[in-house]
N, C-alpha and C positions, 0 to 999 in steps of 0.2 A: 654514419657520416652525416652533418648537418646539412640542408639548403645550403648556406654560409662557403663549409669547405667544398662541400663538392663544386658548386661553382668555382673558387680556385682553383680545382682541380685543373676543371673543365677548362679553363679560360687560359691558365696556365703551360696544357697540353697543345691548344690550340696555337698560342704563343709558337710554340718553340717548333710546332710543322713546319708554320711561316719562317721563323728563321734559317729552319734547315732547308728551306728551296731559296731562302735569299728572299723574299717578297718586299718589298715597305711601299706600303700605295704612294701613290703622287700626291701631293697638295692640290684640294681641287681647289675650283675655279668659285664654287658657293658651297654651304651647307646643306646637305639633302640629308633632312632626318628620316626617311625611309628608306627603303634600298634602291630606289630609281631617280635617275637625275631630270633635275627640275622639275620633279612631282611637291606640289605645295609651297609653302615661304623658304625662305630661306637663313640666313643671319640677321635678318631683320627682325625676327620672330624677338630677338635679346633686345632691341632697342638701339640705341647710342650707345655703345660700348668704348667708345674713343679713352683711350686712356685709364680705363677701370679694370678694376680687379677683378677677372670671371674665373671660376671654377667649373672645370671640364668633369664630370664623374664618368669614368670609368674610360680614360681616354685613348686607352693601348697603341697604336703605333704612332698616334699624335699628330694625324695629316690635319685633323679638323681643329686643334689649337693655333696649330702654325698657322691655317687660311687666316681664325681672328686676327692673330696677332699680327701678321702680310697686311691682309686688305682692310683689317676697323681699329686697327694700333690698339689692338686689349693687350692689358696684361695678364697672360691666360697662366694657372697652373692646373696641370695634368696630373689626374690622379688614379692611380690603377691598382688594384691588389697582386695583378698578376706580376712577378718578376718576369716571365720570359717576355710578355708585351709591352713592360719599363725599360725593357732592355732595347726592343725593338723602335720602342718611343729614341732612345735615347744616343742608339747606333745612328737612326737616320736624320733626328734633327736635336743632337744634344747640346749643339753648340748657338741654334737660333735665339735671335736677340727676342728680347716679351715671353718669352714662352719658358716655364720651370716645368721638369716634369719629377713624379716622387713615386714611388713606392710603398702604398700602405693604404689601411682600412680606410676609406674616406671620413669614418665616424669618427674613427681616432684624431683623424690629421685637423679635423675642424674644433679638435676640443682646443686644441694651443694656435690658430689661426687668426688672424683678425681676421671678422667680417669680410665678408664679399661682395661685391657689388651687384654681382648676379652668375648665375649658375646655371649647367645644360648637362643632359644627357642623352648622346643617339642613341636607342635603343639599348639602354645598358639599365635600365630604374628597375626593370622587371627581376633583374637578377641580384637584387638586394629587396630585403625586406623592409617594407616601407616603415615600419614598426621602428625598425635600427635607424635607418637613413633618416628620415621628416622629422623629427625633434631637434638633431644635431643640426640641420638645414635652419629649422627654425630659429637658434641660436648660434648661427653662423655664416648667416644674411644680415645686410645692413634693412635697415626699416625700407619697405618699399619697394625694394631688388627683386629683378624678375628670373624665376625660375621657369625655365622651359626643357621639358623632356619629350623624348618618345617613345611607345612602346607599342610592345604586338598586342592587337586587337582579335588578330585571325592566325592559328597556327599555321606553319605550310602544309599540312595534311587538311587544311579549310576546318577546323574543332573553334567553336566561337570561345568569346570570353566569357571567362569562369565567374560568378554571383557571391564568391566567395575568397576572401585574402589568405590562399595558399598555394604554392607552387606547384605544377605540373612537369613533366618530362617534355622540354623539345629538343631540338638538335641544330648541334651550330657545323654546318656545311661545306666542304671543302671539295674543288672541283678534285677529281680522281681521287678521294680520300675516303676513306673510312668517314661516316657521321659522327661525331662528340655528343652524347648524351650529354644535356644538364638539366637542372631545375627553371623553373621562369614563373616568375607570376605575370599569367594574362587576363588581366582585370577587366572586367566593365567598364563602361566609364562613370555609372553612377560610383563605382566604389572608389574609384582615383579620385574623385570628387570629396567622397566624405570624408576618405582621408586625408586630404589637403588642409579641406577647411578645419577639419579634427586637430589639427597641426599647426593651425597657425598663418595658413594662406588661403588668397583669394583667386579662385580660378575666375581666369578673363574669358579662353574660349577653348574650345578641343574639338578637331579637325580630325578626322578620318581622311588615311591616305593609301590609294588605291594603286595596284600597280599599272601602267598602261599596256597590259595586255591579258584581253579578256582570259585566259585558263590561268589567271597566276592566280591564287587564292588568298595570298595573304595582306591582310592589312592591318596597315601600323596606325596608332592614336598620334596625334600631337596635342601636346597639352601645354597651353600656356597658364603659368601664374605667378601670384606674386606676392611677397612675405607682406602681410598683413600688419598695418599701422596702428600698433597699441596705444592708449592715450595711458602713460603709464600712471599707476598708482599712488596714491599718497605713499608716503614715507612715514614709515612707525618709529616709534620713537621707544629706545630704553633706556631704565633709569636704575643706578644701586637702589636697595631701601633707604639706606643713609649715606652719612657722608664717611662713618668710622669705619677704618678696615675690620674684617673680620678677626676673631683672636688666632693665634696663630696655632694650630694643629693639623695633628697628620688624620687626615679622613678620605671615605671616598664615599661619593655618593649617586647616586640616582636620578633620573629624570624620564616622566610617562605622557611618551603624547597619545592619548586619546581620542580620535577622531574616525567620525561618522559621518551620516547623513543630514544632521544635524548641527555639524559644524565640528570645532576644535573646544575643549573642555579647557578653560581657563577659571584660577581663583582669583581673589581678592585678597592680599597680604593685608594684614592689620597697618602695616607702613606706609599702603598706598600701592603698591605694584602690583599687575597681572603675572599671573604666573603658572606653570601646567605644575602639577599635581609631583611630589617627591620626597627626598628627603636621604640622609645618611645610612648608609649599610651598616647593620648590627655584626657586632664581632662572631664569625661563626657562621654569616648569612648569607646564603647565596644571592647572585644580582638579581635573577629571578623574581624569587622568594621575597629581595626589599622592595621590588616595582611592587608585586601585586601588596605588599602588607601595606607600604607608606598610599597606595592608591586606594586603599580601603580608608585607612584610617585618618587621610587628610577628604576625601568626596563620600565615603560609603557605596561605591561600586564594591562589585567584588567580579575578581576573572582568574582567570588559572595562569597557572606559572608556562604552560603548554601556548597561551595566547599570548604570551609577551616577546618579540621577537628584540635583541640589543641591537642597537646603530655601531655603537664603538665608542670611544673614550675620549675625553673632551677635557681638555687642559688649558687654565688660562691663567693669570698672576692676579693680585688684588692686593698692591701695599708692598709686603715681603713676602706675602702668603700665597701657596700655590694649589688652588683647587684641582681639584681629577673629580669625573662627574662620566655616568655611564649614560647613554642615552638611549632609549628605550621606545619601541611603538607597541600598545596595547590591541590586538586585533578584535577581539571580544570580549564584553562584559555585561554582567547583570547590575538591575537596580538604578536608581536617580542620583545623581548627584546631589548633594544637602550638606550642610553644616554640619561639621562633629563636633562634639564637647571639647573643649582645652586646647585646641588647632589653631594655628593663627591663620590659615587660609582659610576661605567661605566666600559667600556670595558666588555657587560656583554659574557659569554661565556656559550655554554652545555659541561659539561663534566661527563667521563664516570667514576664509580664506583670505578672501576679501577686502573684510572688512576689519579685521583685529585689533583691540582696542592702543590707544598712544599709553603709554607709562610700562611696557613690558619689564618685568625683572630681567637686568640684563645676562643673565644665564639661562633663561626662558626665549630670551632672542637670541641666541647663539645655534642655541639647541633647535629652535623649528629652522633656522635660515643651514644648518647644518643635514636637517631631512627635507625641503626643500628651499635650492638655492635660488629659486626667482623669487620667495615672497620679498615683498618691496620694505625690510627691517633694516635699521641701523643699530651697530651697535658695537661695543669695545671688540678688536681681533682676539680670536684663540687658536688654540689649535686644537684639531680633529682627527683622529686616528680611525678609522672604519674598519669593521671584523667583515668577515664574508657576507656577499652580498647576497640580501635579502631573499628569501625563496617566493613565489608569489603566492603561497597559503599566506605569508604573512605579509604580503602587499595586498590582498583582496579587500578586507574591509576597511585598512586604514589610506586606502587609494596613493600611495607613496611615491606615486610620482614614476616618471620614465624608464624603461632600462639602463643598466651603466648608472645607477645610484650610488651604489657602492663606490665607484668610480672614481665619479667627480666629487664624494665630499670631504677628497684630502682640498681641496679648496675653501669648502667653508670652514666656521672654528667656534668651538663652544662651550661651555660646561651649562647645565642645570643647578642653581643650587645647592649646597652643599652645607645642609642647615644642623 
């Protein structure tokens, strides 16, 4: 069983004790993000939340959404994995005005979400892997939006926090009850830190919060931060080689992105356009077999058919004519990139993420905004079909970006080339 499920389990099981004694806390009076009242800030920690969008993570019976939405008029949604505690949310306050609560992965729920204005978690960030959570946060914050969480610093058995981002066993507590085993990451604070900034945010301050009675042992971090203001990117630009459509036939072909430390491998088309490394599947040829042959014989690398891992299949129109284009990441190769004889691509270059040059062939910009969907390209829509996601042997050295790749790139759309 994963961290992931056993925490549903756990959280799950917890759920539904509470329901079966009837429990649902009262709507307090402020937010206490540790377990003691009026230890530390309180809803103030969000800012002005008057009329904004905030996202509750992991909000189970839902007293502390209703307080925002009662006393700072947010527009709060609740979001819990657990069914028994959505249900518990939903029994005691399903009908309150400002307040929606849902049912499901918070990672999932933000991929189709508009932005949020800002975001909280009581003690619930430990029990999600920051890994899954902080990217989806990161592209599901408006520019600016304050994220404020809390978490355990100190287990109740007094065990400090852990110097390393992996979950431990503690126990979630019930007066006469059995203890709940689950998982929890209790972090240091340098590591919430690095992760933050890792992610896309700027932490303001983090507050250690103590209980007011000297034998209690535990204590909780408060961590205020806030999605960090990108000054976005130029905009790349892609181009046909020409203005004529291509002749009409049935082909499929290929596309190799190549990238290291030194950047993304881009050529030089005799027409003018940037473009990664490819070319048509020979009759008989595995997709494999055409990345590494056509990457040989348009750069003179050479890698194994074992180092090529496929994206999925990329379909676009051009005229009457309908390209299919496989898309492919190379994780390892030997040799320099250099001019081959009789190849219309040359001049090959590394370049950085960054920085990629304006005139992309536009199935070359299809294809990278298809393996990653922030780089900042324009260029005609396709569509994108994705094979199983990636294993991270073959995300290691082509650095390919977030978990849930595979995922998200039924949104982008592409082909490579199809020459």
């Amino acid at each position: 069983m994963t961290p992931h499920s056993a925490n549903e389990h756990s959280w799950t099981l917890y759920g539904q004790r509470q329901l079966d004694h009837g429990y649902s806390p009262a709507v307090p009076d402020r937010i206490d993000w540790g377990f003691w009242s009026g230890v530390g800030p309180g809803a103030e920690a969000l800012g002005d939340i008057r009329g904004k969008r905030v996202l509750d993570i992991g909000s189970g019976p839902g007293h502390h959404a209703v307080h925002l939405a009662r006393a700072h008029e947010a527009l709060v949604d609740g979001i819990d994995l657990s069914p028994t505690q959505h249900q518990r949310a939903l029994r005691a306050h399903g009908s309150e005005p400002g307040v929606h609560f849902v049912c499901a992965d918070v990672v999932e729920h933000l991929r189709h979400a508009t932005p949020y204005d800002a975001a909280y978690g009581i003690r619930t960030f430990g029990c999600i892997d920051p890994h899954h959570l902080l990217p989806a946060l990161r592209h599901g914050l408006a520019d600016g939006a304050p994220l404020v969480f809390s978490a355990l610093h100190t287990g109740g058995d007094g065990q400090g926090p852990s110097n390393e981002v992996a979950p431990r066993q503690e126990f979630i507590r019930l007066r006469d009850e059995e203890p709940i085993p689950t998982l929890m990451r209790v972090l240091a604070p340098h590591l919430w830190r690095d992760l933050l900034t890792d992610h896309g945010f700027r932490v303001e301050t983090t507050e250690l919060l103590t209980a007011p009675d000297d034998d209690n042992p535990v204590i909780v971090q408060l961590i205020q931060a806030r999605r960090h203001r990108v000054a976005a990117p130029p905009r790349v630009t892609s181009r046909p080689r020409t203005d004529r459509p291509p002749t009409p036939h049935a082909a499929l072909g290929v596309g190799a992105i190549v990238f290291g430390e030194r950047g993304l491998l881009l050529g030089r088309h005799r027409l003018g356009t940037w473009e990664l490394p490819g070319g048509t599947v020979e009759p008989g040829e595995s997709l494999h077999d055409a990345v590494v042959r056509e990457l040989s014989e348009e750069s003179g690398l050479v890698a194994q058919t074992e180092s090529v891992a496929l994206l999925g299949t990329l379909v676009d129109h051009v005229a009457e004519v309908v390209r299919i284009t496989v898309g492919a990441v190379v994780t390892a190769w030997h040799g320099e990139p250099s001019d081959q004889p009789d190849e219309p691509v040359g001049d090959w270059r590394w370049w950085p993420l960054d920085a990629l040059p304006q005139g992309l062939f536009e199935c070359s910009a299809q294809i990278l905004t298809a393996w990653r969907p922030d780089l900042p390209i324009d260029h005609p829509p396709a569509r994108f079909t994705p094979y199983a996601r990636l294993s991270r042997r073959a995300g290691s050295e082509s650095d390919q970006g977030p978990p849930g790749l595979g995922q998200r790139l039924g949104s982008a759309s592409g082909p490579i080339a199809t020459r």
